[in-house]
C-alpha positions in Angstrom: -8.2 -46.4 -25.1 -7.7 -42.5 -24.4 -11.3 -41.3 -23.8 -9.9 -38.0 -22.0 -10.1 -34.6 -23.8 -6.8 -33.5 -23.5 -7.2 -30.2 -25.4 -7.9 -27.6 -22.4 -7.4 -23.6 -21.8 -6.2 -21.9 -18.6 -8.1 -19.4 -17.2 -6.8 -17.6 -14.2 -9.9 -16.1 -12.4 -10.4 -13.7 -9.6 -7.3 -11.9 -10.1 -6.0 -9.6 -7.3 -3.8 -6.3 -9.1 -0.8 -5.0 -7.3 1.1 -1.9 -9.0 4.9 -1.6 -8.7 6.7 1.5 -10.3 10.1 3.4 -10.1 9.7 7.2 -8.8 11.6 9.1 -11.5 11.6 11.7 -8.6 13.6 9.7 -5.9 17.1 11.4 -5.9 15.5 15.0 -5.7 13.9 14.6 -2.6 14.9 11.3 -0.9 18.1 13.1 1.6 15.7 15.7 2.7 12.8 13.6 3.8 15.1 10.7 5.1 17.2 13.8 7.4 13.4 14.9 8.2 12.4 10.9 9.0 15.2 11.3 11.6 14.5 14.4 13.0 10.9 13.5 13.5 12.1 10.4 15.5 15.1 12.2 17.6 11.8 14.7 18.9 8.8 12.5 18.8 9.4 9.6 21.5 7.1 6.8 20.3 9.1 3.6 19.7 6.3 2.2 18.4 3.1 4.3 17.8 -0.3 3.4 19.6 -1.5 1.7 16.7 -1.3 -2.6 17.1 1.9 -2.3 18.8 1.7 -6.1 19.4 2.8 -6.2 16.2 5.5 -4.2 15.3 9.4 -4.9 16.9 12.2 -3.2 16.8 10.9 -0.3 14.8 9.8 3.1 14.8 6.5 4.3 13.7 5.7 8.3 13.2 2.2 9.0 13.8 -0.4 8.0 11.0 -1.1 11.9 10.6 2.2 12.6 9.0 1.3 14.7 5.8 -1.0 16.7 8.2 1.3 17.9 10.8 4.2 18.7 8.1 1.6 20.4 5.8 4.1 23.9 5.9 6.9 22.1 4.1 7.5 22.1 0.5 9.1 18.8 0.5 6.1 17.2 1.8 4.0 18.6 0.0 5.6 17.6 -3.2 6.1 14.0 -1.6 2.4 14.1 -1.5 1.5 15.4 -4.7 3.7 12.9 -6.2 1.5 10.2 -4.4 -1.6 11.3 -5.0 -1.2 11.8 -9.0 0.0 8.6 -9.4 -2.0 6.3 -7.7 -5.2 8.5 -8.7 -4.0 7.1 -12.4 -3.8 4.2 -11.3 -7.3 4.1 -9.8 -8.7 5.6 -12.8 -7.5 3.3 -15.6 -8.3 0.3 -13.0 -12.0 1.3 -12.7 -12.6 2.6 -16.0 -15.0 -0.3 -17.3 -17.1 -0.2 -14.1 -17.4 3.2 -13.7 -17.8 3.5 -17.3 -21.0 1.5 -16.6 -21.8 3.8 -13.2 -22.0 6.6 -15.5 -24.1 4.8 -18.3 -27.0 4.0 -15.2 -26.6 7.2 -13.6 -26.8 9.0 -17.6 -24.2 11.2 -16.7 -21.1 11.8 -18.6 -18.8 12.3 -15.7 -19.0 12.3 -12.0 -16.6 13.6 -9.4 -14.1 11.6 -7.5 -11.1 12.8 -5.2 -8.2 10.3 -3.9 -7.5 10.7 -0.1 -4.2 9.6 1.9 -6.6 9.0 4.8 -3.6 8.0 6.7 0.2 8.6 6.4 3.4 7.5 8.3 7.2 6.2 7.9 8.9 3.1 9.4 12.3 3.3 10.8 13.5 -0.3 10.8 16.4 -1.7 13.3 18.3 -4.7 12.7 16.1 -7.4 13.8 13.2 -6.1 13.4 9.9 -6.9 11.7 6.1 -5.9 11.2 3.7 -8.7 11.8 0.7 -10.3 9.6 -2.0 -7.8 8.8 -4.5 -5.4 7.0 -5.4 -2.2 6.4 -9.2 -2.5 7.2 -11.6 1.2 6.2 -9.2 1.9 3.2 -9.5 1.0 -0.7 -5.8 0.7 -1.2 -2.7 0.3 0.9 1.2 2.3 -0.6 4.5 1.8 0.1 7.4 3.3 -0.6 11.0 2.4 -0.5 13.4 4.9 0.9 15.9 2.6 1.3 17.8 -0.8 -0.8 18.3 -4.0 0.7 19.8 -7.5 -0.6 17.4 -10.4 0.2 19.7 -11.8 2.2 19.1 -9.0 4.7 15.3 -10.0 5.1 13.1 -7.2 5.3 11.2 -7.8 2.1 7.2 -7.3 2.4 5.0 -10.2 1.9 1.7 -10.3 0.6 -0.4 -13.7 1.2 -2.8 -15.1 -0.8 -6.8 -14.3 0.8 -7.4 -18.1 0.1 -5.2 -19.3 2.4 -5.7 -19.8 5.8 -9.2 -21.9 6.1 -10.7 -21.0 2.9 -8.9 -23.9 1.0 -7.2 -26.8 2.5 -3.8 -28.1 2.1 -3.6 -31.2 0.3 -1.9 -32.9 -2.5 -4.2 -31.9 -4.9 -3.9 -28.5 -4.3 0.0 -28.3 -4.1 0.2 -25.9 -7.3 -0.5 -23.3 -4.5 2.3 -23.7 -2.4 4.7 -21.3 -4.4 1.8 -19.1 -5.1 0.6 -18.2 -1.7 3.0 -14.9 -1.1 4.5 -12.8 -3.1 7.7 -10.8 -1.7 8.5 -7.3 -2.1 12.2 -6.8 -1.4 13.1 -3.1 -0.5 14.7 -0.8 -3.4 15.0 2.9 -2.8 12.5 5.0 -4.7 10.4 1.8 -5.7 6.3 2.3 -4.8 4.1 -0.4 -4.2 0.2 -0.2 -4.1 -2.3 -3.1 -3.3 -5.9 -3.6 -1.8 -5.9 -2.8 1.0 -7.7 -6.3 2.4 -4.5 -8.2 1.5 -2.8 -9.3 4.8 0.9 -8.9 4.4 3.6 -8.7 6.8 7.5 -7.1 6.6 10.3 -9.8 7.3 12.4 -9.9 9.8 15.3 -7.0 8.8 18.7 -8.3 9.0 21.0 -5.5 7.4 23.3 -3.2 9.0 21.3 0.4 7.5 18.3 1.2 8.8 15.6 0.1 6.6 13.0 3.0 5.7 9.5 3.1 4.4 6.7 5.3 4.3 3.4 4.3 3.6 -0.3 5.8 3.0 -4.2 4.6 3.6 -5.8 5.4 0.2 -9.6 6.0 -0.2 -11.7 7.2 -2.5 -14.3 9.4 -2.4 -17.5 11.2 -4.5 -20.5 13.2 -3.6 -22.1 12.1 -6.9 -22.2 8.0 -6.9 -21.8 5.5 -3.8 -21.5 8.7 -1.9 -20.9 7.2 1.5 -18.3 9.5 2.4 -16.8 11.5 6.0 -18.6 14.3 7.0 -15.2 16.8 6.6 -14.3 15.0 3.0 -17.8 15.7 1.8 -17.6 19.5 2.6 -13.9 19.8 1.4 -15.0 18.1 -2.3 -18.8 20.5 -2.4 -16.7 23.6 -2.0 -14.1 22.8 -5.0 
């Protein structure tokens, strides 16, 4: 006797978004920032930054103020633009429900918002090395993007683990289906961008290849002086004056 209801639906909840895209842009300013990469590196002695170098081998790190010290240079600045446009779409259309319901409590029909690169640097990766397991805590959204491509079998790939994993569920035969589900790779592909929340913990592979393998990546927050207005001091003054 068959007692069990076998007629069920699947309903994937808690869903955490990551946005991959192609730069249609990549071939107009990828030699110049890649020769400015280098240069940067040659002057700048700091194999690797400050910043958790526990974690980080066989790789150079810029500082995490680059857009700010390289403000003067048209290159950068359109690097940057680029960046900011297209992940500030991609934060609009993401929040567009909930903020549609900000703006219904608040009875406004609009509210200012700003995206901010908070912080902003390039990795310059050496055969065998790798970036260890981690976050970008304070942000809203971690970016990369690909300078450079690289075949899987050269490592290097970034990748992203599931925040379940790791105490909050345990391993077990039941829960098996997750085993193939816990990380999802990134391999490198020049002009390729990657964005994700910035809580995700991720970690780069250890790099293999012959080329140097290069990235740069962004903190992304944002910010408004009209609706969960905890904001910097300087961001608030920089969005009252516009």
């Amino acid at each position: 006797m068959h007692i069990a209801n076998y007629d069920y639906e699947r309903e994937d909840v808690f869903p955490i978004p990551f946005f991959t895209w192609k730069c249609p842009f990549h071939e107009q300013w990828e030699k110049e920032l890649i020769e400015l990469f280098y240069n940067y590196s040659d002057h700048i002695k700091n194999n690797p930054a400050e910043i958790t170098p526990h974690l980080k081998h066989d790789m150079y790190e810029s500082s995490l103020g680059f857009f700010e010290e390289h403000e003067e240079s048209e290159v950068v600045h359109r690097f940057k633009e680029y960046i900011v446009e297209s992940t500030s779409n991609i934060i609009r259309d993401l929040n567009k429900e909930s903020w549609d319901y900000l703006k219904m409590q608040m009875e406004e029909k609009d509210f200012r918002w700003q995206t901010y690169l908070t912080e902003s640097w390039f990795h310059i990766t050496k055969n065998g090395g790798q970036h260890e397991y981690h976050n970008h805590p304070n942000s809203d959204f971690g970016f990369i993007y690909y300078f450079t491509d690289h075949e899987e079998n050269e490592g290097g790939s970034n990748r992203f683990y599931d925040v379940r994993m790791g105490g909050t569920s345990r391993y077990s035969l039941g829960n098996h289906w997750q085993v193939n589900t816990s990380n999802k790779r990134f391999q490198p592909e020049a002009g390729k961008c990657v964005m994700f929340p910035a809580f995700v913990y991720h970690d780069s592979a250890r790099y293999v290849g012959t080329k140097d393998r290069i990235i740069f990546s962004c903190n992304i927050s944002v910010h408004s002086p009209d609706v969960l207005n905890w904001m910097p001091t300087d961001v608030m003054k920089a969005v009252l004056e516009k």
